[in-house]
C-alpha positions in Angstrom: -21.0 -64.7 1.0 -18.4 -65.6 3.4 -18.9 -62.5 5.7 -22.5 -63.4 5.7 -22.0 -66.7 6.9 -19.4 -65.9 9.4 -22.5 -63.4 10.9 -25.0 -66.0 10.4 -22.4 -68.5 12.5 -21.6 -65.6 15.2 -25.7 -65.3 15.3 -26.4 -68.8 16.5 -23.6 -68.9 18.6 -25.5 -65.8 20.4 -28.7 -67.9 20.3 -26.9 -71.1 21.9 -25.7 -69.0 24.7 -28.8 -67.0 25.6 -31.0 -70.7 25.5 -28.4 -72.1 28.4 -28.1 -69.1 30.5 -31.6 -68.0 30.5 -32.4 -72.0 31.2 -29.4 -72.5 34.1 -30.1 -69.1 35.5 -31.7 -69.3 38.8 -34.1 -67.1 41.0 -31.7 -66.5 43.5 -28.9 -65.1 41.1 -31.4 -63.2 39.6 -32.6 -61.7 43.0 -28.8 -61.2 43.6 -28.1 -59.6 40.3 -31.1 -57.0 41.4 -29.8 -56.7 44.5 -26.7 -55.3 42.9 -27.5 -53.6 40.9 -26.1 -54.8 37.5 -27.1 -53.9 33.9 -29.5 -55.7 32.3 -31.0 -56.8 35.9 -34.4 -56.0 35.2 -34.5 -57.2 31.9 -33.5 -60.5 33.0 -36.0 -60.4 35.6 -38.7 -59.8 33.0 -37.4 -62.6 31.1 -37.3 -64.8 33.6 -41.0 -64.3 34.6 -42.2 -65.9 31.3 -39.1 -68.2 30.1 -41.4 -70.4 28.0 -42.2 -67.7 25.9 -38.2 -66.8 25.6 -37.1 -70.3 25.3 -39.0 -70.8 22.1 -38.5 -67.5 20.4 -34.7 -68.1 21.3 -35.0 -71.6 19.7 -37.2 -70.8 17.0 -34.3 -67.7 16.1 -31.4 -70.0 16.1 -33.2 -72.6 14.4 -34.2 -70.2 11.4 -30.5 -68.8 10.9 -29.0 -72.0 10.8 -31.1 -73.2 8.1 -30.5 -69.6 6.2 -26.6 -70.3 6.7 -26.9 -74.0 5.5 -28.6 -72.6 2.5 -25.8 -70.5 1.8 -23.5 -72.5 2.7 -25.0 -74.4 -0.1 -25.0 -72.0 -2.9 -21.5 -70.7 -2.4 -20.7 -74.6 -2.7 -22.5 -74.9 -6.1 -20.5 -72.2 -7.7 -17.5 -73.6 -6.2 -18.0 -76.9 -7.2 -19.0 -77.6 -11.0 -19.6 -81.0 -10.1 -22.5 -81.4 -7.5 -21.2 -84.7 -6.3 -18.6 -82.3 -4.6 -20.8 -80.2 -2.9 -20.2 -82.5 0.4 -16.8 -81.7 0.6 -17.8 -77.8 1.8 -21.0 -78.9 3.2 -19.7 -81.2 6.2 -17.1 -79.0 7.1 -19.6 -76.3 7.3 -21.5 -78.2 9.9 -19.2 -79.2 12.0 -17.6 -75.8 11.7 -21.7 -75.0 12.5 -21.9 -77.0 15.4 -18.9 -75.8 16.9 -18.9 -72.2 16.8 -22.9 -72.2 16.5 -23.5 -74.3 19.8 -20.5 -76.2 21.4 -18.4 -73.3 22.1 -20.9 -70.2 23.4 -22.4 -72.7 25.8 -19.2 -73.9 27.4 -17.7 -69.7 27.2 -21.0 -68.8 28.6 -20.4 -70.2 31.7 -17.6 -68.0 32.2 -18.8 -64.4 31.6 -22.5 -65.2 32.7 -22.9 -62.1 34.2 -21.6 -59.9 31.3 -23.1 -62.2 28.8 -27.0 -61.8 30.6 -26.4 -57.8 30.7 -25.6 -57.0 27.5 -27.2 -59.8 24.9 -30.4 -60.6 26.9 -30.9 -56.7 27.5 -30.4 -56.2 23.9 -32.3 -59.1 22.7 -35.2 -58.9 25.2 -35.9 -55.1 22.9 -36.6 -57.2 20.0 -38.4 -60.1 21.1 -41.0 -58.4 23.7 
């Protein structure tokens, strides 16, 4: 159960970061990253050409896997616990431990490897969203 919801945590953090880079990603770097050719260029670029579309599947994603890691979060409490007035005592630590290394963190490390971040995730993601 815990490996699951470390991959469950690990998975929104992806989310988190590909919902502020797609969004702060601008048509200029875009044009530049083509110009260069780097990896994932054209998948961005086909991203980027209906971001509405990306934006919610992206949100939609991260939504549904942090409600599947609450919910397991919650059972693994309930066996811990015997008493359910004690569940709390794993639950808010999970969601802060949820918000941090679900949200907080990938958007403030995305800004520094953009560029690898937007070649290999998005490239890889954009396969099983489109």
């Amino acid at each position: 159960m815990t490996f699951g919801l470390i991959l469950l945590i690990i998975a929104s953090g992806l989310f988190s970061a590909s919902e502020i880079a797609l969004t702060s990603l601008s048509r200029a770097k875009v044009l530049s990253m083509q110009d260069d050719g780097r990896f994932g260029s054209a998948a961005v670029t086909k991203l980027k050409q209906n971001p509405q579309r990306v934006l919610v599947s992206i949100l939609v994603s991260n939504q549904a896997v942090n409600i599947i890691a609450t919910f397991l979060a919650t059972l693994w409490a309930f066996e811990l616990f015997d008493d359910s007035s004690k569940v709390s005592w794993l639950i808010i630590p999970f969601t802060f431990v949820l918000i941090l290394f679900g949200s907080i963190l990938p958007k403030t490390l995305r800004w520094v490897f953009l560029n690898a971040f937007l070649g290999w995730w998005l490239t890889h993601w954009l396969g099983l969203s489109l």
